[in-house]
C-alpha positions as CSV (number, residue, x, y, z in Angstrom):
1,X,102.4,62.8,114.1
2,X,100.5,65.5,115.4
3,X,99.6,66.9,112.1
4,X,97.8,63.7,111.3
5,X,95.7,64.0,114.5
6,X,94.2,67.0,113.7
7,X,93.0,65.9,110.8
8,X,90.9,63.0,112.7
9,X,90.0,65.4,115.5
10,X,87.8,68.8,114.3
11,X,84.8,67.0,113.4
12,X,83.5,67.3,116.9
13,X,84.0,71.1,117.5
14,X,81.2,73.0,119.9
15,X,80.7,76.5,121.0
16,X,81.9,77.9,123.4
17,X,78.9,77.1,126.6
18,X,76.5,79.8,128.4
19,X,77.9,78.7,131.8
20,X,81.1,80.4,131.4
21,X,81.9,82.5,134.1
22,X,84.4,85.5,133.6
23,X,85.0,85.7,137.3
24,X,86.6,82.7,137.7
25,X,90.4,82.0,138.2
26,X,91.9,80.2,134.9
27,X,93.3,77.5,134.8
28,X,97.5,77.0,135.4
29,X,99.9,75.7,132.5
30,X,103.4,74.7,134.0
31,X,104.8,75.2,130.4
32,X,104.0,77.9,128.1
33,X,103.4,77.6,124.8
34,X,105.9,77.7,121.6
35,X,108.8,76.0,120.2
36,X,109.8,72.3,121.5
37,X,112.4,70.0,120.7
38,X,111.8,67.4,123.2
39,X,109.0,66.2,124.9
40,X,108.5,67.2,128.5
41,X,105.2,66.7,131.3
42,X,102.8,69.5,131.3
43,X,101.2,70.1,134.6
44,X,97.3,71.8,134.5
45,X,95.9,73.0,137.7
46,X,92.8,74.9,139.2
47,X,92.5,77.0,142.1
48,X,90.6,76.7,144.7
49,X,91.1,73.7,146.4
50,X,87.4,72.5,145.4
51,X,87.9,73.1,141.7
52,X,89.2,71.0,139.0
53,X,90.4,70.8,135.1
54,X,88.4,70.2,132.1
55,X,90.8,70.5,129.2
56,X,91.3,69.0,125.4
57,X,93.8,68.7,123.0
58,X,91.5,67.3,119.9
59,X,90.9,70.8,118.7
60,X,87.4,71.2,120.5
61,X,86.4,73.5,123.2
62,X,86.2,72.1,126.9
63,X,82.7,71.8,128.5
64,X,80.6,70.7,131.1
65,X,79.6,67.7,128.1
66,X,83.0,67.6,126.4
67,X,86.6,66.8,127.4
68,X,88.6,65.1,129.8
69,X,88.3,66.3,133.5
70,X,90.9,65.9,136.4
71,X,90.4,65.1,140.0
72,X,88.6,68.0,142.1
73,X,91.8,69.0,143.8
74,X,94.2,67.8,141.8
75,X,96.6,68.7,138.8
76,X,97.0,66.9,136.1
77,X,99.4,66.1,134.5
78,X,100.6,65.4,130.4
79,X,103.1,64.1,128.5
80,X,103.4,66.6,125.8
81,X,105.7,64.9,122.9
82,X,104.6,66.6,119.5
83,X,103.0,69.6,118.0
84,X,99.9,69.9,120.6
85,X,97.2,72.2,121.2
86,X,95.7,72.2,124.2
87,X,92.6,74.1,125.5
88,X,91.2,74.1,129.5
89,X,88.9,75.2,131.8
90,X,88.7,75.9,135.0
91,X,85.3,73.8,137.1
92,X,84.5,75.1,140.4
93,X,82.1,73.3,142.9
94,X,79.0,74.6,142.3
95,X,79.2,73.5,138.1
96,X,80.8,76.7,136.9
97,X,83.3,76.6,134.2
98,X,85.8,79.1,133.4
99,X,86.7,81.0,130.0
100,X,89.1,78.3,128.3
101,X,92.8,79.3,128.2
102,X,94.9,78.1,124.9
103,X,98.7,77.1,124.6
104,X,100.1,75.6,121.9
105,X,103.1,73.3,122.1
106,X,104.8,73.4,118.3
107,X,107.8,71.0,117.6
108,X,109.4,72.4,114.5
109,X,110.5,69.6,113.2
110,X,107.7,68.3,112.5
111,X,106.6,71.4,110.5
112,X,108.9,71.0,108.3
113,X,106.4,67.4,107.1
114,X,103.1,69.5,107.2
115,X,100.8,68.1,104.6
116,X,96.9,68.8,104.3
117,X,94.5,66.0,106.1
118,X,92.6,63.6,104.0
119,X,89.4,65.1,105.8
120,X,89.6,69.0,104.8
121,X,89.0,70.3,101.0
122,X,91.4,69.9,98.6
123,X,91.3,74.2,97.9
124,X,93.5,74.2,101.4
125,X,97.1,74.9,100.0
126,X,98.9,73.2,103.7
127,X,101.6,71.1,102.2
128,X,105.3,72.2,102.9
129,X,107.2,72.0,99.7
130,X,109.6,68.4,99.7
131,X,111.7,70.0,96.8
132,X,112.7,72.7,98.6
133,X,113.3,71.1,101.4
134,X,116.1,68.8,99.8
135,X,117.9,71.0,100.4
136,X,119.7,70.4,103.8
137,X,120.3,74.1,104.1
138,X,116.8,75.6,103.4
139,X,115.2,73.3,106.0
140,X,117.4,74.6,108.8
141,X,116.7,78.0,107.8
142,X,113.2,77.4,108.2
143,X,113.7,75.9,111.9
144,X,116.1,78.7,112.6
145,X,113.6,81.3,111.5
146,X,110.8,79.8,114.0
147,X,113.2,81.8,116.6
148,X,114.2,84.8,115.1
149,X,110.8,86.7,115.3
150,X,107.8,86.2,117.1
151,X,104.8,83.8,116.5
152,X,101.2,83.9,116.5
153,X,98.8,81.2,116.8
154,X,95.3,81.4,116.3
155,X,93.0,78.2,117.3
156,X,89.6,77.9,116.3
157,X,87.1,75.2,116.5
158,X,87.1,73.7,112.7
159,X,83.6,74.3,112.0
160,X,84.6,78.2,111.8
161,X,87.6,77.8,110.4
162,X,87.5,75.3,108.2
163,X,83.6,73.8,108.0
164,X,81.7,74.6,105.7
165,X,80.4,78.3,107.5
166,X,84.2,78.4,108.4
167,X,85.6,81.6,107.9
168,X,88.8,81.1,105.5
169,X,86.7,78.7,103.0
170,X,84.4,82.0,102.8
171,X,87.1,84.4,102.6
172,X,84.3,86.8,100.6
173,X,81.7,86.9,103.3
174,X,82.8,90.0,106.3
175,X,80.5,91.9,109.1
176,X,79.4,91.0,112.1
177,X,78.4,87.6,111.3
178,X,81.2,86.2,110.2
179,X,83.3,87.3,113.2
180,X,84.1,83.8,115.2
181,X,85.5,83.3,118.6
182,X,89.3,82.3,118.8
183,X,92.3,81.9,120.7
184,X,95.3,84.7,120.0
185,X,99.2,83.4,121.7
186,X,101.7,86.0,121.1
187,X,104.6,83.3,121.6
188,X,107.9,85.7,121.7
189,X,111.3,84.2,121.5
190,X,112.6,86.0,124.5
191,X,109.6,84.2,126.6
192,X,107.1,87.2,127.1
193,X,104.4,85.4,125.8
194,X,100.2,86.4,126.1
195,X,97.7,84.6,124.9
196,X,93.9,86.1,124.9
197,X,90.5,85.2,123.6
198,X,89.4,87.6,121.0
199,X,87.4,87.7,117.7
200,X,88.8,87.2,114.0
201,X,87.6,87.7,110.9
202,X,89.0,88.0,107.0
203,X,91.1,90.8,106.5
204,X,91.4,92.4,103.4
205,X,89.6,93.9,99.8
206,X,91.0,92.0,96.5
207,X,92.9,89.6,98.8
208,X,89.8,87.8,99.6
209,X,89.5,86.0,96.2
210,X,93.0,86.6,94.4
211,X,94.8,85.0,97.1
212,X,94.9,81.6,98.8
213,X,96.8,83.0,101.5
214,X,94.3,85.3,103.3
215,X,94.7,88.4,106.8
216,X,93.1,88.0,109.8
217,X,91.8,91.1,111.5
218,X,91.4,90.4,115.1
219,X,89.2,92.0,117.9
220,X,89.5,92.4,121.5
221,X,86.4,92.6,122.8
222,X,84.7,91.6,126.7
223,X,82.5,89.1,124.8
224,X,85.7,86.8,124.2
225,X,87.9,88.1,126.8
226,X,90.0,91.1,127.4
227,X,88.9,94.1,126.6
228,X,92.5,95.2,125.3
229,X,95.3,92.9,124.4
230,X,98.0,94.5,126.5
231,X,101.3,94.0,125.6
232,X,104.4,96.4,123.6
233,X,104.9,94.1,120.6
234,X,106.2,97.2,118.5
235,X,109.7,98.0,119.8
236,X,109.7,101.8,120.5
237,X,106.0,102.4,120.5
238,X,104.4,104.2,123.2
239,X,101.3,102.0,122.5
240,X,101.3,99.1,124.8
241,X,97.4,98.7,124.3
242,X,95.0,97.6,121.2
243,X,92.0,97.3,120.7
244,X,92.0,95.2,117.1
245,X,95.2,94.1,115.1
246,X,95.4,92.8,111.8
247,X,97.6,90.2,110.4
248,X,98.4,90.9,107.0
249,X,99.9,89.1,104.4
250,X,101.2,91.5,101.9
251,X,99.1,90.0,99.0
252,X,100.1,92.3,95.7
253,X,103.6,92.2,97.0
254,X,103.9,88.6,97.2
255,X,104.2,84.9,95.6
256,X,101.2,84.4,97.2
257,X,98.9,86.5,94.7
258,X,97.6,85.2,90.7
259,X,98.9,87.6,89.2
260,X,102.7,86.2,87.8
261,X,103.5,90.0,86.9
262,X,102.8,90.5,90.8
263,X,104.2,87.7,91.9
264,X,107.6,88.1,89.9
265,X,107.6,91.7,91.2
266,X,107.2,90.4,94.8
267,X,109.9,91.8,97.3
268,X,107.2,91.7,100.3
269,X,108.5,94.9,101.5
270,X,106.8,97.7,99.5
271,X,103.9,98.7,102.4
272,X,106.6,98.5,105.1
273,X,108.6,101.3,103.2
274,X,105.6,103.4,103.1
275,X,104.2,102.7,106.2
276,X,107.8,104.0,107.7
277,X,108.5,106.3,105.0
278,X,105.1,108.1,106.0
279,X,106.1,108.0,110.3
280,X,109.4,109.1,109.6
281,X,107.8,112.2,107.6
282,X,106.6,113.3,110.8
283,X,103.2,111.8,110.7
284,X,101.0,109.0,111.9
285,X,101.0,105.2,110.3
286,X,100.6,102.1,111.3
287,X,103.5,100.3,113.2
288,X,104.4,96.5,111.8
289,X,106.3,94.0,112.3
290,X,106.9,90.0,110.8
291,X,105.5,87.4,112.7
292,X,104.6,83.6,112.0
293,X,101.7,82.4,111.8
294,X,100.2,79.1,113.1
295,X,96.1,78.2,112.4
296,X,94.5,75.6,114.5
297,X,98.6,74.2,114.7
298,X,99.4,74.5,110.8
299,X,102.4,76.8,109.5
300,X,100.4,79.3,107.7
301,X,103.8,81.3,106.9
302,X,104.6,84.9,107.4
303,X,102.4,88.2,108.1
304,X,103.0,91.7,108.7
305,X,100.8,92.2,112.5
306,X,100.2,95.5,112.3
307,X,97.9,98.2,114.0
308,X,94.6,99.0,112.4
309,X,94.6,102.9,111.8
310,X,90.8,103.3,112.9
311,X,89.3,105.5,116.0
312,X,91.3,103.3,118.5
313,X,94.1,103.9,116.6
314,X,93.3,107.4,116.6
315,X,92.8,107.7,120.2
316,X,95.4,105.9,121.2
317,X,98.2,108.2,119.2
318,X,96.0,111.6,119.6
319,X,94.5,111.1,123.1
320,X,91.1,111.6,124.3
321,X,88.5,108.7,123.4
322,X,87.7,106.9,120.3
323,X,84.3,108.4,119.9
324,X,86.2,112.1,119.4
325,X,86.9,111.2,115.8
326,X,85.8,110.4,112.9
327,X,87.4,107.7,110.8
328,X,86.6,106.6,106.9
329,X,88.5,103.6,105.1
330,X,88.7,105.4,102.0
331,X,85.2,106.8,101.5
332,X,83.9,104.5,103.7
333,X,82.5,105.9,107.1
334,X,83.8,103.4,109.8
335,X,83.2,105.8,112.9
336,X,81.7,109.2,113.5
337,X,79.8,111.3,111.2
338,X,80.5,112.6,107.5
339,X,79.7,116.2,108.3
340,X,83.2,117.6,108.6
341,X,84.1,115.9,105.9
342,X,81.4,116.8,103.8
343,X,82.2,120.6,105.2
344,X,85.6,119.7,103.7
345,X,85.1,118.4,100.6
346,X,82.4,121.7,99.8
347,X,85.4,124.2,100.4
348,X,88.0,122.3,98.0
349,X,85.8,122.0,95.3
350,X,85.0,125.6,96.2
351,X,85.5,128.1,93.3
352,X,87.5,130.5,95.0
353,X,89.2,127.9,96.0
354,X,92.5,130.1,95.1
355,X,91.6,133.2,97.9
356,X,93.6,133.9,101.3
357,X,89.9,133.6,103.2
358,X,88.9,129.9,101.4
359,X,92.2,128.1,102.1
360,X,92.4,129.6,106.1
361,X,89.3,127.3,106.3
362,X,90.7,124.4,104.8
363,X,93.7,124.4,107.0
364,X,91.4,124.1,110.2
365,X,89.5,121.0,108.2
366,X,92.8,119.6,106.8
367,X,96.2,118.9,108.1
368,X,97.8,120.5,104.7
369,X,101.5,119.7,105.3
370,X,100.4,116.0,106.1
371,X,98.3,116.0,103.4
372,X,101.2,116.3,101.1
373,X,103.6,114.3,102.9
374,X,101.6,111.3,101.7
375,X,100.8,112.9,98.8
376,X,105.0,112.8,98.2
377,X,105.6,109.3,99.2
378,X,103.4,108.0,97.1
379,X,104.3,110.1,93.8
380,X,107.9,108.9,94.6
381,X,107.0,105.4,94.9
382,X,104.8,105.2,92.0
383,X,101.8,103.8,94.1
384,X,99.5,102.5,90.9
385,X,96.7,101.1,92.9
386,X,95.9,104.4,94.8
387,X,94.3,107.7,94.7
388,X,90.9,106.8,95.2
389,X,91.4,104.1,97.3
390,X,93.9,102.1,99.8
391,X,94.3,105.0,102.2
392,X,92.7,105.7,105.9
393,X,91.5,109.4,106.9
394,X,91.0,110.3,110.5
395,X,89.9,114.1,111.9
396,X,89.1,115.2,115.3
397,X,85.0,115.9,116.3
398,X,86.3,119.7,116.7
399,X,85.7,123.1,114.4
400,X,89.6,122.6,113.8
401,X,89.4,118.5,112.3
402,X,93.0,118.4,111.1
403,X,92.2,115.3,108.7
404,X,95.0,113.6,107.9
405,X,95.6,110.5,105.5
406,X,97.3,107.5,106.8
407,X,98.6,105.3,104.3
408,X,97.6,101.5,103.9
409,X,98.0,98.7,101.6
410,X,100.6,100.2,99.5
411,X,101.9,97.3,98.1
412,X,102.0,98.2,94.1
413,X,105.5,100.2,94.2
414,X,109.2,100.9,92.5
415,X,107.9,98.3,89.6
416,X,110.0,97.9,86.6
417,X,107.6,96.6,84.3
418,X,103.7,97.1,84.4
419,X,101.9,95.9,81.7
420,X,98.8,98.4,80.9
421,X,96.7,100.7,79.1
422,X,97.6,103.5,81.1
423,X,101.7,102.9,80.7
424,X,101.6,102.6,76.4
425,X,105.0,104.1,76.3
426,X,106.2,101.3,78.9
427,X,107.9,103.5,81.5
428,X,109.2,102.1,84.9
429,X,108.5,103.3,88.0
430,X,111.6,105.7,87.5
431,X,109.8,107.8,84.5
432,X,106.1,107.4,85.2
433,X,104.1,110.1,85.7
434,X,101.2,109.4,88.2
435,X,99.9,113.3,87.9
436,X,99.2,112.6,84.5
437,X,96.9,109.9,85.4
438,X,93.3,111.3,84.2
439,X,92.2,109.4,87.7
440,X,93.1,112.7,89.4
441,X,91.4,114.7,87.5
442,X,88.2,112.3,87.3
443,X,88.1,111.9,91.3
444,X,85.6,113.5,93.1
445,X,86.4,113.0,97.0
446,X,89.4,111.3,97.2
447,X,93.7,112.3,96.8
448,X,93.0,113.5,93.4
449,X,90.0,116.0,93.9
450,X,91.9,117.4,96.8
451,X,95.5,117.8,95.0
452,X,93.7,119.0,91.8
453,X,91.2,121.7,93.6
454,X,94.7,122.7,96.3
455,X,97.0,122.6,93.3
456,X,94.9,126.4,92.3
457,X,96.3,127.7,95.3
458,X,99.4,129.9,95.3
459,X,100.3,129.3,99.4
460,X,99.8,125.6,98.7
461,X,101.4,125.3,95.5
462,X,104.1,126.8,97.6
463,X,104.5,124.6,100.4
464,X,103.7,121.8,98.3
465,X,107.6,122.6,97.1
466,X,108.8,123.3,100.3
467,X,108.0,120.1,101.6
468,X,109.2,118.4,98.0
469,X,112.8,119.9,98.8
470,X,112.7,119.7,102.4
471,X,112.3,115.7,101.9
472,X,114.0,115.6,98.1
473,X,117.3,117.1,98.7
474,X,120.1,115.3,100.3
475,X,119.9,113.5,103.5
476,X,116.3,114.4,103.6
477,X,113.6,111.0,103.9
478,X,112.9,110.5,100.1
479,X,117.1,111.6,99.3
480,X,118.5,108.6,96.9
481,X,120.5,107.9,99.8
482,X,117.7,107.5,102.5
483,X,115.1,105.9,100.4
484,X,117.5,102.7,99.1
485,X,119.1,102.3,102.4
486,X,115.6,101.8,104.1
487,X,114.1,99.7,101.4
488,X,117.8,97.8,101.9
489,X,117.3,97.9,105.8
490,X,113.5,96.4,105.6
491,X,114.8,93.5,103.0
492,X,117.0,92.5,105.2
493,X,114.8,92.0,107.9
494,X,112.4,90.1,105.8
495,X,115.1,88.0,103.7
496,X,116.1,85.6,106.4
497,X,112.3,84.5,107.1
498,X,112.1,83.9,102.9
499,X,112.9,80.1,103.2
500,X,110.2,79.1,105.4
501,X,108.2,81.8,103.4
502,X,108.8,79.9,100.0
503,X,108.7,76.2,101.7
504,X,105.1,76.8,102.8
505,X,104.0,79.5,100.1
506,X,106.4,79.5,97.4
507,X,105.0,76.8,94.7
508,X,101.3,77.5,95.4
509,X,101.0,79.7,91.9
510,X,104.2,78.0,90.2
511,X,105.3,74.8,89.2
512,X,108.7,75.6,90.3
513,X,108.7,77.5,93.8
514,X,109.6,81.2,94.2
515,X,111.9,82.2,96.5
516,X,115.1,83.8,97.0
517,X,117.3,81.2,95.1
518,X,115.6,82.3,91.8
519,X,117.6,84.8,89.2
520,X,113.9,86.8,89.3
521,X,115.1,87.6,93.6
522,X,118.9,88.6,92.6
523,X,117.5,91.1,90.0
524,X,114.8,92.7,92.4
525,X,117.0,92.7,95.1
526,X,120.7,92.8,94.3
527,X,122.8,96.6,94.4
528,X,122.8,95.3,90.5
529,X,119.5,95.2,90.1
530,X,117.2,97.7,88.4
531,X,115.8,98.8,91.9
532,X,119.2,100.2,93.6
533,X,121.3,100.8,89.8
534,X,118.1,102.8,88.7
535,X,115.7,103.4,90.8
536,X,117.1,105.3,94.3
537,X,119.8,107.1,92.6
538,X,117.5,108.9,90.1
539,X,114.2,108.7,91.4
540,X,114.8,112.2,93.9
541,X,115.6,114.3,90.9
542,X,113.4,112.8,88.5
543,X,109.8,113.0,90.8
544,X,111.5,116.8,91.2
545,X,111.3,117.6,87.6
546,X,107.4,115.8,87.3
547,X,106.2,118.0,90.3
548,X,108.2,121.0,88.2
549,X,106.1,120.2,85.1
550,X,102.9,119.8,87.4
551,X,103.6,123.3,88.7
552,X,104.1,121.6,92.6
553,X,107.7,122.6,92.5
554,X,109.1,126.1,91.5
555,X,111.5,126.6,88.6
556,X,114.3,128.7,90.9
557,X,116.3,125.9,93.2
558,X,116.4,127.0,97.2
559,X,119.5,128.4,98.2
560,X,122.5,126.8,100.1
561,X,123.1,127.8,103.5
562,X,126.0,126.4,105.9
563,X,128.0,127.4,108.6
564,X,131.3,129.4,108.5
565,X,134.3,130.0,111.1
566,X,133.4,132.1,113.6
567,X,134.3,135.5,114.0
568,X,135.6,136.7,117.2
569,X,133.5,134.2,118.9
570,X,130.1,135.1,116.9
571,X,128.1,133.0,114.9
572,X,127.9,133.1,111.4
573,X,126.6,131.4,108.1
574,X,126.7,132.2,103.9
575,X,124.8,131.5,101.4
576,X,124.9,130.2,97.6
577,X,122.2,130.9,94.6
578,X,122.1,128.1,93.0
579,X,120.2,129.7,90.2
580,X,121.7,131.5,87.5
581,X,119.4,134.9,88.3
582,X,117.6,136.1,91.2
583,X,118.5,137.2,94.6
584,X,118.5,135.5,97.9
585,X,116.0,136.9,100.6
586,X,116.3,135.5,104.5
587,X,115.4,135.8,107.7
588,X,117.1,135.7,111.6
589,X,114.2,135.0,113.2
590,X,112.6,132.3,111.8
591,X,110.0,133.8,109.6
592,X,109.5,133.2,106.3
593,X,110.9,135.6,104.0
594,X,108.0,134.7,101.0
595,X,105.2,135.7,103.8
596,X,104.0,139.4,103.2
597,X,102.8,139.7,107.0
598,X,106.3,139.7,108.1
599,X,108.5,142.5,105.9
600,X,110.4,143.5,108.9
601,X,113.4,141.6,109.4
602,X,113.5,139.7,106.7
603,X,117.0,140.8,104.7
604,X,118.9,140.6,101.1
605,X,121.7,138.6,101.0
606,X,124.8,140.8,100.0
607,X,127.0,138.3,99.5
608,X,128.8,138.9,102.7
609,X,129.4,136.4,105.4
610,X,126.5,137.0,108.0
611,X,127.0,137.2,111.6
612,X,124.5,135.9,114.3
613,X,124.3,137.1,118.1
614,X,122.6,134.1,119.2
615,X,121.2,130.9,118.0
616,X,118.5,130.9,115.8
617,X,117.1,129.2,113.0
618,X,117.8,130.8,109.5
619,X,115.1,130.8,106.5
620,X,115.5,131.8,103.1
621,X,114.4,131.6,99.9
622,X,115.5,132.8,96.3
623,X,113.6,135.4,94.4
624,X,113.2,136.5,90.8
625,X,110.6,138.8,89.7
626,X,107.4,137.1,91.3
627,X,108.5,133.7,91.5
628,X,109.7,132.3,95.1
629,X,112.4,129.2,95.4
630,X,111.5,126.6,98.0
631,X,112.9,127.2,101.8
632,X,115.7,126.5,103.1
633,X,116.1,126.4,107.1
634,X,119.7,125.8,108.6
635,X,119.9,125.6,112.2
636,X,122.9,128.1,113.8
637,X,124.0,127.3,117.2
């Protein structure tokens, strides 16, 4: 089995040699790596004619000293016939050798009996789970699943893996110095597959030590290879080039976390919605998408590769170069400078905060109608492990920064039971009130001192409950309807990679392994369950009357436009006050009837249909005495 030769072969790992030259043509694989059923002959070559191949499939690095070498001239050729890595370089006449090029060869059935080698610690949870997989059906699953999605594999010498200074047995340790050399195969199951030399190093904050299952962040760098890993593994995306990707595994939202109240909460879906919640919002977030994940040739299970949202990230969605922005992971600096932020940060807490002239310049620092987009999702998902941390923020070097929060790790969401101090009255995530959280008040650079310090200004106030409505009401992103129907969309993308999921991970916190067979899975997941009886339907209106009590949402409803039957050919549109009192103010133009820099054209509604000339976009708003209902656009055409 090849499972039991790696565990006899990674006690000779090396380095990587100084001779390595970059300009050397790589050695040829006849096959490409991935999924096997039957063994075939692999056929290594070397160009030019003088050249040869050094290659290895014991898990160390080819070298001038180490490996088998072919006939100067000649292929070579192998009789590949169970889960396999191998690794060559290319040797030219004059005693150069190559970078080394990777492809692993995985026959799934033999995944299915992964156990841990005699050789490597104990600590290394590796073992498949036999119980589960007495089950005739959950084993097929499993090898169906290798082909549904795509699959990464990451080879590593076993010293920095899994020696002593190996990276995942020191999943604490991060920097520079514990970033290790690796191989990264994108192995796709339409046969587009890459594979790259890159660094990796352990992703993550709490995840480090209160999970066995741990990220990878990986970097692309000239010292390993490619400067870019080129290649458009995110359907859709315009970004076809990365400079660092991480593989995450969503801890928190997992049954690969300690925590049993986390790990009974576990759908694995929670930062998915947000991520996409926050893109569909109209701002910028991190694409994802499932993978599988192989290490040195073990099934590691699934991860979330997703883009890093840091100045390449930046760059590569706002243009110009990475250096053009500055970047903190929550108050972390990670590139640039902290002057703009700083700038920032003086006029919030400033205390005329509330004036016309104050907020003009926070708008240029801050991209305010982003800012509460996320502010939204996360009040409607009840993120509990946020505010002061677990987000990105990224401005422009410019006078006008536009700094915008991008949301990450939001894996603590739409919980029904959360036992704490700060939940006594032991509300769901239906009823809870995050704004009451004295962490907002108590924050003094994060989410919280910028909503609390905003929340004293009128225009923002205002907008704050445009932008409630505009996504709140029906068939907006966080309507009942939307919301469930994505969180229902994402679980079923995730569901039918659970089994190999729960075969690899599924026991390592439990005696009896979690997965989707369990009545815990039908109650977080059913149209039964708490999450889609509860939750969605009630969750719109509910966060509507918390933001009403937090004064982000006005007391007068915005009124009801829609389209009537042309008159003679003309346009036209009504309205409805949905509020027992006041009157309904809008415009033809597109201007805002609450903005007093615009009193011409904007018009009472008489309760008479209204006739248009020409498409346009209506806006209008209800008002009684001072008070101003959210907007209400509707497009006539």
């Amino acid at each position: 089995m090849a499972l039991w030769l790696f565990g006899l072969i990674f006690s000779n790992a090396q380095e990587a040699p100084d001779e390595l030259q970059s300009n050397l043509i790589l050695p040829s694989f006849s096959r490409p790596g991935g999924f096997y059923d039957n063994p075939f002959h692999l056929v290594l070559s070397a160009a030019p004619l003088k050249s040869s191949v050094i290659f290895t499939s014991d898990g160390t690095l080819p070298t001038l000293k180490n490996g088998q070498r072919g006939q100067t001239g000649r292929p070579v050729s192998l009789v590949i016939n169970e889960t396999t890595i191998i690794q060559a370089v290319t040797l030219d006449g004059a005693g150069n050798i190559s970078r080394p090029v990777t492809q692993t060869y995985l026959f799934p059935e033999s995944i299915l009996e992964q156990k841990r080698p005699d050789d490597l610690p104990e600590s290394l949870d590796m073992d498949m789970d036999p119980e589960l997989l007495k089950f005739d059906d959950v084993g097929k699953q499993v090898l169906k699943s290798f082909r549904r999605i795509p699959s990464v594999s990451l080879v590593l010498t076993h010293e920095n893996l899994f020696g002593p200074q190996g990276i995942y047995l020191n999943p604490k340790e991060s920097g520079k110095a514990w970033e290790r050399p690796c191989s990264f195969e994108w192995i796709s199951p339409k046969g587009k597959n890459r594979q790259v030399n890159c660094g990796v190093e352990i992703q993550g904050a709490s995840s480090r030590h209160f999970s066995s299952k741990h990220g990878f962040q990986l970097k692309f760098k000239s010292q390993y290879g490619a400067k870019k890993f080129k290649a458009g593994i995110f359907p859709g995306s315009k970004v076809k080039k990365f400079d660092s990707l991480v593989l995450r595994n969503p801890t928190h939202d997992s049954w690969v976390v300690a925590s049993p109240q986390l790990r009974k909460n576990a759908r694995y879906v929670n930062d998915a919605w947000a991520a996409e919640t926050q893109r569909l919002m109209g701002q910028f977030s991190p694409q994802h998408r499932w993978v599988h994940l192989f290490l040195n040739g073990f099934y590691w299970g699934i991860y979330a590769i997703t883009e890093r949202p840091d100045e390449h990230f930046a760059s590569s969605y706002w243009g110009g170069g990475d250096h053009q922005y500055d970047v903190f992971n929550a108050n972390r600096l990670r590139s640039g400078s902290r002057d703009q932020r700083t700038r920032l940060t003086q006029l919030i807490g400033h205390q005329e905060i509330h004036t016309p002239e104050i907020y003009r310049e926070v708008k240029k620092l801050l991209d305010v109608e982003a800012f509460i987009d996320y502010v939204l999702l996360n009040l409607y998902a009840n993120n509990i492990d946020w505010i002061d941390k677990n987000y990105w923020f990224i401005g422009k070097k410019s006078e006008k920064p536009q700094f915008q929060f991008v949301n990450w790790d939001a894996e603590i969401l739409f919980w029904e039971k959360w036992e704490s101090l700060k939940n006594l009255e032991e509300r769901t995530a239906l009823d809870y009130n995050i704004l009451r959280d004295q962490k907002i008040p108590a924050d003094t650079q994060a989410v919280g001192f910028f909503l609390t310090r905003l929340s004293k200004n009128d225009d923002f106030r205002r907008l704050f409950g445009d932008r409630a409505h505009f996504h709140l009401k029906k068939g907006g992103i966080l309507s009942s309807e939307n919301a469930g129907d994505r969180y229902r969309s994402l679980l079923n993308d995730v569901e039918h990679l659970l089994d190999a999921e729960a075969v690899r991970w599924g026991d390592a916190y439990e005696k009896e392994a979690l997965g989707m067979d369990t009545l815990e899975w039908e109650h977080l997941t059913s149209a039964q369950g708490w999450l889609f009886r509860e939750f969605f339907p009630k969750r719109s209106e509910k966060l509507k009357e918390q933001l009403k009590e937090g004064r982000l949402y006005p007391t007068l409803e915005a009124p009801i436009l829609a389209f009537e039957e042309a008159l003679e050919g003309r346009l036209s549109f009504t309205a409805k006050n949905p509020n027992q009192k006041g009157e309904i103010f809008f415009s033809r133009m597109g201007q805002d009837p609450a903005n007093p820099d615009v009193p011409e054209g904007i018009e009472r509604f008489d309760g008479k249909l209204v006739t248009i000339l020409r498409p346009t976009k209506i806006w209008a708003r209800v008002l009684l005495d001072s008070e101003w209902s959210p907007l209400e656009t509707l497009e006539v055409q």
